[in-house]
N, C-alpha and C positions, 0 to 999 in steps of 0.2 A: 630303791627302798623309800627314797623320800616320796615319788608319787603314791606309794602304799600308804605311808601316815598321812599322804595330803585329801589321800579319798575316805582313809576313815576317819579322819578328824572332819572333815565336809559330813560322814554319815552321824557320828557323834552328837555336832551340833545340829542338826537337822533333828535329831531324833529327839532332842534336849527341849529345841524349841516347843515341839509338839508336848512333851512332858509338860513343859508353864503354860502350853495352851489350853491344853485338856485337861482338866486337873482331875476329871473322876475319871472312871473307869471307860475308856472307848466301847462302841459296837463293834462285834468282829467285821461287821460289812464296810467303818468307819475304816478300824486296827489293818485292815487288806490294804486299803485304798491308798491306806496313805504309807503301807510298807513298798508296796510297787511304785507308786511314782517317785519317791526315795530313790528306788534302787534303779529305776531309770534314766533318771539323772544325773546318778553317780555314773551309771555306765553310758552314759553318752559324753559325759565328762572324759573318763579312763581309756575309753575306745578314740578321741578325739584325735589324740596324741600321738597315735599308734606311727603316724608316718609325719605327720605336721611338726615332731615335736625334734627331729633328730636334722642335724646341718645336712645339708643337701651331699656334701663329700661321701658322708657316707652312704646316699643312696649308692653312687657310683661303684663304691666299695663293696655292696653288697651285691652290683648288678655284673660286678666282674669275674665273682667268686660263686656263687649261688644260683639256685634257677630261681624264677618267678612261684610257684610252687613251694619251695621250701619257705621262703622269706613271706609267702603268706599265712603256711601254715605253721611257722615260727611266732608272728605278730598275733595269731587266731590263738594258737596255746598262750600266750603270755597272760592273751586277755582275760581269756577262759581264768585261769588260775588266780586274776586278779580282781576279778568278778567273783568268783566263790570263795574267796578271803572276806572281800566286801557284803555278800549276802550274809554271807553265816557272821562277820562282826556286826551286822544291820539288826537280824532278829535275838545277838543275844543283848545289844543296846536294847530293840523293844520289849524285849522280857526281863529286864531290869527294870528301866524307867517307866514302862506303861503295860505290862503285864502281859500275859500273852493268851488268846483265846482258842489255840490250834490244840486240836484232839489228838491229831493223829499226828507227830512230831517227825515219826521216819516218812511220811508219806512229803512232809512239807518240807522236808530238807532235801529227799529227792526232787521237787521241786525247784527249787534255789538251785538247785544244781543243774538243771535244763533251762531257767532262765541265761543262768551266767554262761549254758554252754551257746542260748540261741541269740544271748547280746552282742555274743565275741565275734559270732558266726556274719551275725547282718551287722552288727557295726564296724565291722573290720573292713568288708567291703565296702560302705558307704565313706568310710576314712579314708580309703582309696581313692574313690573318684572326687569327694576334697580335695584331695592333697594334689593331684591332677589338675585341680580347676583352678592354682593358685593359693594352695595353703588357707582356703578361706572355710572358717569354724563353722561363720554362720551357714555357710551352704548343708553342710554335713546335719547341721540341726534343723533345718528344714528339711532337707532328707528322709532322715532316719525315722521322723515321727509319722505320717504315711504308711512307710515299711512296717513297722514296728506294732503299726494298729492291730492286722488280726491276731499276730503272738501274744501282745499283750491282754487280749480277750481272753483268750486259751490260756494263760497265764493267770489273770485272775478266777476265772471259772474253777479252776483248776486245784488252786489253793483255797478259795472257799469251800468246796467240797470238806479238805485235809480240815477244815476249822471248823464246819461245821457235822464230819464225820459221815461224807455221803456214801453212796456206794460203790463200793469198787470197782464196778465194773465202770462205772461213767468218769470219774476217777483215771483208770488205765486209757479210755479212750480221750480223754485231754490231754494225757499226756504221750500219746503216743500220735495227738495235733503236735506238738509241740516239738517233739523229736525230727519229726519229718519237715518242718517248718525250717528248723535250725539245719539239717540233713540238704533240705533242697538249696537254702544261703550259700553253705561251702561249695556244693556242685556250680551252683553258678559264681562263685568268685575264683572257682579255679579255671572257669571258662573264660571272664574279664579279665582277670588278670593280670596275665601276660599281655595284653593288650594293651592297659595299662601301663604297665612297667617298662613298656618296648618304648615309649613317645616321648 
């Protein structure tokens, strides 16, 4: 629970600061920008943790009792769910403090929701080969951003559409980049994995 208040009090003040920055009214192409790097932050922050953050005993523990498989797709749902807690507390902080410029409100929350499902997806894995190389953060963050570049395209494309009410057909084709993006992460962290977890 405390990591939960500790990523939306990190989103809180993030969003807060931006409120005493901007004091008029954002551009939605401003309002985008600065809600995704927000949110990726926070989930490279939330996804960090996933293996780095527990005593080594209970790797053992779980490698006695569990397959590689489950204990991935255990840390991959946690994330998932702690990412979409995080998204949807992010954009209702920006629609409080700096208003909100999105038209299409279910298109954008379906959104948020393939983000947090394709952060869980590639950060989970990348949290993995950290935690491998020596528990070291900054590798993972060096990592993850590389990875994370075309999602993140697709990602904003995606939601400026929702904001600025495009069409849906281009719309469904970003987001169905973005499902397959997330889609092809898990296939390959079930591939490394075990690999992983075996050394």
């Amino acid at each position: 629970m405390h990591h939960i208040n500790g990523l939306l009090l990190f989103v809180l003040g993030t969003v807060f600061l931006c409120f005493l920055s901007f004091q008029s009214k954002l551009e939605p192409e401003k309002w985008n920008a600065l809600f995704w790097i927000i949110q990726l932050f926070a989930a490279v922050h939330a996804s960090g943790h996933s293996f780095s953050g527990e005593h080594p005993n209970r790797h053992i523990y779980y490698y006695s009792i569990a397959s590689p498989g489950a204990v991935l797709l255990s840390k991959t749902l946690y994330n998932f769910i702690l990412l979409l807690i995080t998204g949807l507390g992010s954009y209702a902080a920006f629609w409080l403090l700096l208003g909100t410029p999105v038209s299409n409100v279910p298109n954008f929350l379906g959104i948020i929701a393939l983000a947090a499902l394709g952060f869980a997806s590639i950060l989970t894995l990348v949290a993995a080969i950290a935690w491998r190389s020596g528990h070291n953060f900054s590798l993972m963050a060096i990592l993850s951003f590389p990875v994370m570049y075309p999602f993140m395209i697709a990602l904003i494309k995606a939601s400026l559409l929702s904001i600025g009410n495009g069409e849906s057909g281009s719309m469904l084709g970003f987001m169905l980049v973005l499902i397959l993006i997330s889609l092809l992460a898990i296939a390959l962290a079930f591939i490394l994995f075990p690999y992983l977890w075996k050394e």
